[in-house]
C-alpha positions in Angstrom: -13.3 -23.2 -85.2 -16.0 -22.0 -82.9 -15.8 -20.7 -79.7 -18.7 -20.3 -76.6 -19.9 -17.2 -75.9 -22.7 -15.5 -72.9 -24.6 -13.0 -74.4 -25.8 -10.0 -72.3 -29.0 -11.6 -72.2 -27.9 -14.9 -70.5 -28.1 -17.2 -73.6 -24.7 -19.5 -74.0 -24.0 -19.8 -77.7 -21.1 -21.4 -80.2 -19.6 -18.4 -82.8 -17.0 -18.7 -85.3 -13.7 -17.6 -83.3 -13.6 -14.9 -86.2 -16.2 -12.6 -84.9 -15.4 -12.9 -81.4 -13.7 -9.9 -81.4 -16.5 -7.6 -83.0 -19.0 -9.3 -80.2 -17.0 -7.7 -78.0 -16.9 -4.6 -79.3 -20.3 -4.3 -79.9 -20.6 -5.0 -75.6 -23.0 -8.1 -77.0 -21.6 -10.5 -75.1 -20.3 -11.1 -71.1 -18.0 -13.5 -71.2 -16.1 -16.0 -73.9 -14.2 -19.6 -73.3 -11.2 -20.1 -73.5 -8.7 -23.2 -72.6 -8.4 -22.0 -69.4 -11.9 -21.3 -68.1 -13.8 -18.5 -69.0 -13.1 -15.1 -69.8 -15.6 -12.2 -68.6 -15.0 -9.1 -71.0 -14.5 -6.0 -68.3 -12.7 -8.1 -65.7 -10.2 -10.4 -67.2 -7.5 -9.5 -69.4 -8.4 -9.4 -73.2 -6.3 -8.9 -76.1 -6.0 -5.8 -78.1 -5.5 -5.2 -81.1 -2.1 -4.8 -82.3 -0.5 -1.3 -83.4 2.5 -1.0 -85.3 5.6 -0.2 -83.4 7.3 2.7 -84.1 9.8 3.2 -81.2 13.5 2.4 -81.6 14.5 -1.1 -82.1 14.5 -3.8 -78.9 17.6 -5.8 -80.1 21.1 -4.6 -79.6 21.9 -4.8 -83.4 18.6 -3.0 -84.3 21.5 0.2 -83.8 23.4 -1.3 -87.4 20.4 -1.5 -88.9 19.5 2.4 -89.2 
């Protein structure tokens, strides 16, 4: 699946929804589309990447687990 991307230069472009995330990273794009409208990296929320979770458990019986 591709999505459209802004590059910093201006230039509106379809990428693979798999290196979206390094784009990002690398600050080479502004802005990506998503369902709802689009999404400009520094202003709207973006996902990050996910870290394990190593707090105590959320769920009540998470406690009979241990």
């Amino acid at each position: 699946m591709k999505i459209r991307v802004i590059y910093a230069d201006g230039v509106v472009a379809s990428v693979p929804t798999s290196v979206v995330g390094r784009l990002i990273e690398l600050n080479q794009i502004v802005a990506f589309e998503r369902s709802s409208g689009w999404a400009c990296i520094g202003e709207d929320p973006i996902r990050q990447k996910m870290q394990p979770y190593g707090g105590p458990g959320k769920r009540r019986y998470d406690r009979y687990l241990n």
